[in-house]
ZAMARGU-4260 file (C-alpha; in steps of 0.2 Angstrom, whole numbers, plus 5000, padded with zeros to 4 digits):
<rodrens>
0) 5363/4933/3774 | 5357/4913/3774 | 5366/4899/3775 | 5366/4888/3762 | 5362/4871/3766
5) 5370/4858/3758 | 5359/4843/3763 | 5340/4842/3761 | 5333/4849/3777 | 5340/4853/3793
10) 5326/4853/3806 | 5315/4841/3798 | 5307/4853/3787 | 5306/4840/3773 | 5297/4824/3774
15) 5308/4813/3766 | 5326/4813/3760 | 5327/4808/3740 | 5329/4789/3739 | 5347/4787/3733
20) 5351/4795/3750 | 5341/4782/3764 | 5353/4770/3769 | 5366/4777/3758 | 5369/4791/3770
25) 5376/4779/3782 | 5393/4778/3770 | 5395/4796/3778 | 5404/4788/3794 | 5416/4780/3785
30) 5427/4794/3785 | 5425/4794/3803 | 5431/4777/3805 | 5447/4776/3794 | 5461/4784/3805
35) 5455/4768/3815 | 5454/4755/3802 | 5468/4744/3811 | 5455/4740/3825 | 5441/4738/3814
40) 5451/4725/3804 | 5455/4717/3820 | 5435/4717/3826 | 5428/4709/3807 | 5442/4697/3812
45) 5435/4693/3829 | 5417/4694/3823 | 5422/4679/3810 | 5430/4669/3822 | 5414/4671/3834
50) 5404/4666/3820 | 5413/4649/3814 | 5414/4643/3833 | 5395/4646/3834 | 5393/4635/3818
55) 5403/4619/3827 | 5385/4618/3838 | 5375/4608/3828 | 5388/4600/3817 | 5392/4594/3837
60) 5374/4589/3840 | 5372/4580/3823 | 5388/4570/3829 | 5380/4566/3847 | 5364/4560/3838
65) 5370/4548/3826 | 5384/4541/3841 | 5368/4539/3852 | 5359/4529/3840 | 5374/4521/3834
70) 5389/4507/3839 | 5400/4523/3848 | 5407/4521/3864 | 5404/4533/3877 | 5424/4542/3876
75) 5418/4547/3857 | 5406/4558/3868 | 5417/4563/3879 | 5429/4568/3868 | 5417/4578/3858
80) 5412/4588/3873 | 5429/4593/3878 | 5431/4597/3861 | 5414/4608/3860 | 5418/4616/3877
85) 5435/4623/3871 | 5429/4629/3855 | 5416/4638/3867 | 5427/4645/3877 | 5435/4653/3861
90) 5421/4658/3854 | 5419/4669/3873 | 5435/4677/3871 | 5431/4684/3850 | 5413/4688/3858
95) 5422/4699/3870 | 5435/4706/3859 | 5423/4709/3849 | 5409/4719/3856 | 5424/4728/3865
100) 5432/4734/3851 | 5416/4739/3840 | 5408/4748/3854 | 5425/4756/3856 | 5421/4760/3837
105) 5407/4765/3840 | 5409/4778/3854 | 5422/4786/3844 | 5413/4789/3827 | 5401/4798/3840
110) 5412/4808/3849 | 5420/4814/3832 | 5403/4816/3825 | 5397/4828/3839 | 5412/4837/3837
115) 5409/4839/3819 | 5392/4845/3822 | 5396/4858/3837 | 5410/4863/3825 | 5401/4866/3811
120) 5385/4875/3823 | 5401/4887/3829 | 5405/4894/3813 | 5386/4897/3805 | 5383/4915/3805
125) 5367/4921/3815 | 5354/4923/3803 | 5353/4903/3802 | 5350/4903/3822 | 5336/4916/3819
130) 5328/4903/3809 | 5328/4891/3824 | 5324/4890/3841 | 5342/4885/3850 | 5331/4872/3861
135) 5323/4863/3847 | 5343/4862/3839 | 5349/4855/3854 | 5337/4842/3856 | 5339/4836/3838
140) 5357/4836/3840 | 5355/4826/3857 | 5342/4815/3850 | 5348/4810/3834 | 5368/4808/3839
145) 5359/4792/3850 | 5351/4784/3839 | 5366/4785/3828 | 5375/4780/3844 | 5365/4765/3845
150) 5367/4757/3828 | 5385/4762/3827 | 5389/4755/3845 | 5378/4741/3845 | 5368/4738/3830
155) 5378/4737/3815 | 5391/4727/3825 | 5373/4715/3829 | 5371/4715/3809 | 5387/4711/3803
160) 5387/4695/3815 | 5371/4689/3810 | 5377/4690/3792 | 5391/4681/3793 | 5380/4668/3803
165) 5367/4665/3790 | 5381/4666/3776 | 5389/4649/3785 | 5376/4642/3791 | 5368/4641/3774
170) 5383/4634/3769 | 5381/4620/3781 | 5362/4619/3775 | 5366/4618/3755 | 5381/4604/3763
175) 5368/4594/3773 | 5354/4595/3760 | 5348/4606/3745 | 5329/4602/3743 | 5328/4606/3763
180) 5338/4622/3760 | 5328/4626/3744 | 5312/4626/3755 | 5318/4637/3768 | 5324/4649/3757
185) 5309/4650/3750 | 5300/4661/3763 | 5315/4674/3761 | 5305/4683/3747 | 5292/4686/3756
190) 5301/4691/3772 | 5310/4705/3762 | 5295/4712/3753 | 5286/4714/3772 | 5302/4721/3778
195) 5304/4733/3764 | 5285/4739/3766 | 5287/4740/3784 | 5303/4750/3784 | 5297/4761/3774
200) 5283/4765/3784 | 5292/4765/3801 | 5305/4779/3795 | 5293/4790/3795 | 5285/4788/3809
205) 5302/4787/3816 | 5305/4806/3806 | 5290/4811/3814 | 5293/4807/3833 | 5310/4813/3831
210) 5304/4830/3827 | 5290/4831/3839 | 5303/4827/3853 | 5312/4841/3846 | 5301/4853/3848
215) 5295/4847/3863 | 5315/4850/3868 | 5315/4866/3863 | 5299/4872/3871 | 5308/4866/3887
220) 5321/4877/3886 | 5312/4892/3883 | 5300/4890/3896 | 5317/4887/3908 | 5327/4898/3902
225) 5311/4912/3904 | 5306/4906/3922 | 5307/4922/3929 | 5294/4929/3917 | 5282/4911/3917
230) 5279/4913/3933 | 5278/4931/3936 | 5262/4931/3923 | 5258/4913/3934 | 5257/4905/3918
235) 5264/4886/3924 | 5250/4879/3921 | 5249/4885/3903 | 5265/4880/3902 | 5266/4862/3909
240) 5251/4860/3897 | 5261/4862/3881 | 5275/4851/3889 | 5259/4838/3890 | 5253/4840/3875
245) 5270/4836/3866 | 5275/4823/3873 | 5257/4815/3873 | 5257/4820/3853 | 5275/4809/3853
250) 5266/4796/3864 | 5252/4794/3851 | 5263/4791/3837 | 5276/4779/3844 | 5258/4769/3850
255) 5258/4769/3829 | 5274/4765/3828 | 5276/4751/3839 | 5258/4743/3833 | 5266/4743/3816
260) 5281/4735/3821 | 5271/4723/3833 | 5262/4717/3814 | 5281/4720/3805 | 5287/4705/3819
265) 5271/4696/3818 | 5270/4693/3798 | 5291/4691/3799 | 5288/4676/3816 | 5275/4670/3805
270) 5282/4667/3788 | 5298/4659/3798 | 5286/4646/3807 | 5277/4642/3792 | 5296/4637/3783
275) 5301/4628/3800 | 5284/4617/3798 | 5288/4613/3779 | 5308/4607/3782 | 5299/4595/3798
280) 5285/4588/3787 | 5301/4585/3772 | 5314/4583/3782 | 5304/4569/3791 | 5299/4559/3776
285) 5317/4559/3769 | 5323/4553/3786 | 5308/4540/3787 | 5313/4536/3766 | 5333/4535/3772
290) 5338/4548/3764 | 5345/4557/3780 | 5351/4552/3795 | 5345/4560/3813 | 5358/4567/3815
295) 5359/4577/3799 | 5339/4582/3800 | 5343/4588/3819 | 5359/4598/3814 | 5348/4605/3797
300) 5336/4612/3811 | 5349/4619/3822 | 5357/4629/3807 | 5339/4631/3802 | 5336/4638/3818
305) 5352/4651/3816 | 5346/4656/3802 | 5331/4661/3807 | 5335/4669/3821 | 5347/4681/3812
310) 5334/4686/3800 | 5324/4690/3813 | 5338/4701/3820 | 5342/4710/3803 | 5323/4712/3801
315) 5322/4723/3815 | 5339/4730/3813 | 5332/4737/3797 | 5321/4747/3807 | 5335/4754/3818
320) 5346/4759/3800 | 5332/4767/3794 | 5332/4778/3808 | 5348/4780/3809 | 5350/4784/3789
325) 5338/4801/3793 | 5347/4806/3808 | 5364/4806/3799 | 5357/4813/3786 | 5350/4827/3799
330) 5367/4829/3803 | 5376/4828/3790 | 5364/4842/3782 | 5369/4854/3797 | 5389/4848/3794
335) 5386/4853/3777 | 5379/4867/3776 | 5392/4882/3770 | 5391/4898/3780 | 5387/4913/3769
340) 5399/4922/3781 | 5415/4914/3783 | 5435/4917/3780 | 5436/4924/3762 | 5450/4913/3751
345) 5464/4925/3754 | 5462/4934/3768 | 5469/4952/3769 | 5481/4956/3786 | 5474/4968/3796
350) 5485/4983/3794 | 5491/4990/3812 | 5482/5006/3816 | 5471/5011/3833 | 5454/5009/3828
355) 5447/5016/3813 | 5431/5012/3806 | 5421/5018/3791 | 5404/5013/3783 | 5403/5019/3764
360) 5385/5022/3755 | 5380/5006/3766 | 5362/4998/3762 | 5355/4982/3770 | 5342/4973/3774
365) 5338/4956/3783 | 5334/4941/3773 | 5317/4938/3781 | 5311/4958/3777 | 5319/4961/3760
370) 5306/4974/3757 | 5309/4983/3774 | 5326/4991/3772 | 5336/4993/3790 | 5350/5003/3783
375) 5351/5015/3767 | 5365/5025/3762 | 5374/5025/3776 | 5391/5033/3777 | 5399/5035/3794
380) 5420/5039/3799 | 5426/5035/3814 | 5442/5041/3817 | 5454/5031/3828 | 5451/5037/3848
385) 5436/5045/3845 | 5421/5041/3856 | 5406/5042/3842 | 5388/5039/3850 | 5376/5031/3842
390) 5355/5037/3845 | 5339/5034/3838 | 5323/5027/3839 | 5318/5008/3842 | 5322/4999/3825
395) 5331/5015/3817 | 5348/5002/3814 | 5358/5005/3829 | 5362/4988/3833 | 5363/4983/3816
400) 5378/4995/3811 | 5385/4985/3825 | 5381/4967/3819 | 5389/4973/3800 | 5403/4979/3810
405) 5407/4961/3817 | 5402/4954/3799 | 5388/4945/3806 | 5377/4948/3792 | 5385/4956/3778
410) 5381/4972/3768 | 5369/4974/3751 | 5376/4990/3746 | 5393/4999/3748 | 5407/4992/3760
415) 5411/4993/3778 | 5432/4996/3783 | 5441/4993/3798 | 5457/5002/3797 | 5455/5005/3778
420) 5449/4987/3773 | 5435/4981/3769 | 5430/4968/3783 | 5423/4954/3770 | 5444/4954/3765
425) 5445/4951/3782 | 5449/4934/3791 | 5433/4932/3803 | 5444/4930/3820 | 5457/4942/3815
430) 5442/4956/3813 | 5428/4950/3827 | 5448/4951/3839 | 5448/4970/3835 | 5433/4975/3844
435) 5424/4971/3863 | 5406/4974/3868 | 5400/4975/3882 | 5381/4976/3881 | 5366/4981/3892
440) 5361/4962/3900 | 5384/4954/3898 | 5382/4937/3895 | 5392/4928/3908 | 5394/4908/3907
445) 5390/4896/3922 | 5407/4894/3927 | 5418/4906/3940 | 5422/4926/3939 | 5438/4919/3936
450) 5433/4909/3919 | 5422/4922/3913 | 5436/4934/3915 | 5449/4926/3905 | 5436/4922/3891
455) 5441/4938/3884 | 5458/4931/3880 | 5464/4917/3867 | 5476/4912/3878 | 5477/4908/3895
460) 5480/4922/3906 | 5490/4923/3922 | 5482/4927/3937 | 5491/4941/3940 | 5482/4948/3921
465) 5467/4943/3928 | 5467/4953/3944 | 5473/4969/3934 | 5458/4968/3924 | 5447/4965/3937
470) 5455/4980/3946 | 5456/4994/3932 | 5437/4987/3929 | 5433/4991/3948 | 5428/4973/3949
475) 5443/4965/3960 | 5436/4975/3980 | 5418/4963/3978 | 5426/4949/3971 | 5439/4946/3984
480) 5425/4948/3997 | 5415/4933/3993 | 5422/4917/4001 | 5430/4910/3985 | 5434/4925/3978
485) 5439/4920/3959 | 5435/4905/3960 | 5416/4910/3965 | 5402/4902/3952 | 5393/4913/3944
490) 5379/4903/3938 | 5368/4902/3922 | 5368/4920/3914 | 5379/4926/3929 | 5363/4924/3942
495) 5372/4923/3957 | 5380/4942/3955 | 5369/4958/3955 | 5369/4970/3938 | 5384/4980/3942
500) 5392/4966/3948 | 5390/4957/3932 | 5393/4973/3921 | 5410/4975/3928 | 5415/4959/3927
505) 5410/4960/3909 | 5422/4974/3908 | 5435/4965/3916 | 5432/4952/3903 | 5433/4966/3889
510) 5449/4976/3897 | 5458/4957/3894 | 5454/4955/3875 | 5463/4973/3873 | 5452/4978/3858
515) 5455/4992/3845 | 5437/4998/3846 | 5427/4996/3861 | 5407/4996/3859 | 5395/5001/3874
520) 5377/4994/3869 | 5366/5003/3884 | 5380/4996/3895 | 5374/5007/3911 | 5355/5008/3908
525) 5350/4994/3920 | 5361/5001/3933 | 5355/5009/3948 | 5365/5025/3952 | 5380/5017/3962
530) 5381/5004/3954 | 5382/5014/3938 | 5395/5027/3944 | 5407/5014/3949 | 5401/5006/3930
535) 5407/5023/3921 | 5423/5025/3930 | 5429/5006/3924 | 5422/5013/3908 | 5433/5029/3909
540) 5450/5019/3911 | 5443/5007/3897 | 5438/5019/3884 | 5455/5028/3886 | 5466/5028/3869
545) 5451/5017/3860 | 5440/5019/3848 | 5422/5019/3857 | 5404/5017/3849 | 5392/5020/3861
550) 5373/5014/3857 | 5363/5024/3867 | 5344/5026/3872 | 5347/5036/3887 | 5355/5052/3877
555) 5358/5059/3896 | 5375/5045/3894 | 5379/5051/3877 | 5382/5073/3881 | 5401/5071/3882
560) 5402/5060/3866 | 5414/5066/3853 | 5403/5063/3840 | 5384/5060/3841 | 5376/5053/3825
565) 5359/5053/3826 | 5348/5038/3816 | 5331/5040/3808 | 5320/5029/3796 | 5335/5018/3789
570) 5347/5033/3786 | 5360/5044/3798 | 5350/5062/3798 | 5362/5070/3810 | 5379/5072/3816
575) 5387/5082/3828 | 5390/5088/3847 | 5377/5087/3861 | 5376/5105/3861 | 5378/5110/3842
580) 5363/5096/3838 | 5353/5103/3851 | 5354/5120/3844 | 5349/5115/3827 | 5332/5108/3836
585) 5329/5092/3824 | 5329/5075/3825 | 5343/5075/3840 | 5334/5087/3851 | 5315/5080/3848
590) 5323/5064/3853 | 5329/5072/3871 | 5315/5083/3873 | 5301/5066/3872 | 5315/5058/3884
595) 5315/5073/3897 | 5294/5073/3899 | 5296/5054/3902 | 5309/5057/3916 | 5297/5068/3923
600) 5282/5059/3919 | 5292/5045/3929
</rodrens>
């Protein structure tokens, strides 16, 4: 099943959102920032306050003119220094409270947006990961949470200053004189209509980087995480090439970029000179004709001058909302998307029982291969305690009938029970807690033997639980030989141990969750022999009084199964015991007849 996705792409796969949503996506955060409305209050204040101080400077400088070229004494200049030095030093202190408590803001909105995100990412169900490389999804997620860092720690708090600058210092221009101010204001048309036209083109450049670097990111962490086989077929160089050719794409077109913002700054400077020039050449005659004083043409430049300069600012943070309206959007689209497989409204409890299973007429195929059925008609019944086998052919549906079983894909035809309920009536965590895996390559995380243990537990287990797991699983004799014992890391994918070592530590891990059902995908096939005896006797003590399914390739692990169910071409063609399957000379014993020339062959 796919998830649906509630926002226009995802992964960039569209080039632009609709309209309505550029900028507007942006009101997304505000959610985010409510529960800490008292300290934005408190920063608007502070931002304000900064801003009327900064307006006292050339009210300040118009008064030293007009003293200097008039009958003051030199304590009127005195005092109004003391006076402009303590407004200053206000105007410090709202600075700093401030850009304190905006970036505090700001770091917060993008700490609750990642969790949001990584929530969200937690609870999609696998086919959406099948659509997308893991690396490429990480890299957008780190990628696009800066820049939304950025404007919401820096930028926006950049913008709502130099608004509330030019809002008062056009006051203080319409005060001063309104033909001047009428002429400034003239060039703003012109400024908007190059920002607009700019903007537009710089978001998708923006769009366009962001999803190179993406991909590059994802490209990274494939050719990492499959070092092992890169350098074994002495492919680095191919390798190092695509790196190089990513990022030299991205290179090219932030070159674009940043020659079109180079113009975008150029046109904006300009228009903002040519203003400057008109206000000296009118602002000069109406001096000359006495229609202003000095001071008031020097203060009209000053205020002039701040106005400037915050347009100047907002123009090129216009730029950084752009890009920060398509990577919330981005986001937003991932925190929207509704899981085809999730919680049903009123979920079922899960009835006590000791591990019954039952798939009924059960057809499915994957989203991506609608025509190519994997299951048809199925109908399996496992009974509580019994050890059922699972064998066939590469791409017959073993591992599928497992991933139904968890629920991560859900059925097209018929219904799949554990314990008599249909698992779609089940609560996802409630049913996914009733079974444990341990596969053929057990994922172990980078942390210690002792973490990787207790992941198989909700809650946090003792040492003392720990230990009995690693014992009953054969693990505890190796682990309290190395030097940290427990506390030994592991490393990425469990590196630092051997196969068995990591098998039975995986089995520790599943021995702690205590499952109803306990399912054995190849979990001894990579083994060699001692490791793989000490494997099956942790798997003995494991698989006693439990439900087992075994998925098998190697049908010399499955001969003392209670039940072996043989699949074929989509459907179960034969159910039985080793020996009664073997006797009927179909599908079972073709299967370990082909399997007994390799051996020799081997």
């Amino acid at each position: 099943m796919q998830a649906r996705v509630a926002g226009p792409y995802v992964d960039g796969t569209k080039d632009d959102p609709p309209r309505e949503r550029r900028l507007g996506v942006l009101r997304r955060l505000i959610p985010l920032v409510k529960p800490h409305r008292a300290r934005l209050i408190f920063a608007i204040f502070c931002l304000f306050a900064a801003s009327a101080t900064m307006l006292v400077y050339p009210w300040a400088a118009r008064y030293a003119v007009d003293v200097g070229m008039g009958s003051a004494t030199p304590d009127d200049l005195d005092f109004l220094v003391i006076g402009v030095i303590i407004v200053f030093a206000l105007n410090a202190v709202f600075v700093w409270l401030r850009h304190y408590t905006l970036s505090w803001l700001g770091e917060r909105v993008v700490v609750d947006l990642r969790a949001l995100v990584f929530d969200r990412i937690m609870t999609l169900p696998l086919g959406w990961f099948h659509e997308r490389r893991s690396g490429e999804l990480v890299g957008r997620l780190a990628s696009d949470v800066t820049i939304v860092s950025g404007v919401v720690s820096s930028d926006l708090s950049m913008a709502l200053r130099n608004g509330a600058q030019v809002t008062g210092a056009l006051v203080m221009l319409f005060v001063i004189d309104v033909k001047l101010t009428m002429l400034v204001l003239a060039v703003v048309p012109a400024t908007v209509i190059v920002t607009v036209y700019f903007g537009r083109k710089l978001r998708r450049m923006t769009r366009a980087i962001q999803d190179q670097l993406a991909k590059v990111s994802g490209q990274v962490q494939e050719s990492i995480g499959a070092i092992a086989t890169v350098q074994a077929f002495v492919r680095e160089g191919h390798e190092a090439k695509r790196y190089r050719d990513g990022v030299e794409g991205a290179f090219g077109t932030t070159i674009e970029m940043v020659r079109l913002r180079s113009w975008f700054y150029a046109l904006t400077m300009t228009a903002g000179y040519i203003g400057i020039a008109l206000v000296v050449w009118l602002g000069g005659r109406r001096v000359i004709d006495g229609e202003l004083s000095a001071g008031d043409l020097t203060s009209f430049f000053l205020y002039t001058f701040i106005v400037a300069g915050a347009f100047a600012d907002l123009a090129g943070l216009w730029g950084s909302l752009q890009r920060a309206a398509g990577a919330t959007d981005r986001l937003f689209a991932v925190i929207d998307t509704v899981p085809d497989i999730r919680d049903p409204e009123h979920p079922v409890a899960l009835p006590a029982g000791k591990g019954s299973v039952k798939f009924e007429n059960v057809s499915f195929a994957y989203p991506s291969r609608r025509g190519q059925p994997v299951l048809t008609n199925v109908d399996l019944d496992i009974k509580p305690g019994e050890v059922v086998a699972l064998v066939g052919p590469s791409g017959a549906g073993k591992t599928t009938i497992l991933s139904l079983l968890y629920r991560f894909h859900d059925v097209d035809a018929g219904r799949v029970l554990v314990e008599g309920v249909d698992v779609r009536d089940l609560a996802l965590g409630e049913l996914r807690r009733t079974f444990a895996m341990v596969a053929q390559e057990p994922v172990l995380f980078s942390g210690t033997i002792r973490d990787n243990i207790a992941y198989g537990s909700l809650g946090t287990p003792t040492q003392t639980q720990i230990e009995a797991a690693a014992k009953d699983s054969f693990a505890h004799d190796f682990i309290s030989g190395f030097p940290d014992g427990y506390d030994t890391i592991v490393g990425e994918r469990g590196t630092k141990l051997s196969g068995g070592q990591k098998q039975r530590v995986a089995l520790a891990r599943a021995l702690l969750a205590n499952p109803r059902v306990l399912i054995l995908d190849e979990a001894t096939s990579n083994l060699d022999a001692e490791s793989e005896a000490a494997v099956q006797a942790a798997l003995a003590r494991l698989m006693e009084d439990r439900t087992t399914i075994i998925v098998a390739h190697r049908l010399s692990t499955v001969r003392d199964a209670d039940r072996i169910v043989v699949i074929e071409d989509a459907r179960v063609v034969e159910q039985g015991g080793h020996d009664e399957l073997m006797a009927r000379r179909g599908t079972y014993h073709r299967l370990v007849e082909h399997q007994l020339i390799a051996d020799r062959v081997a």
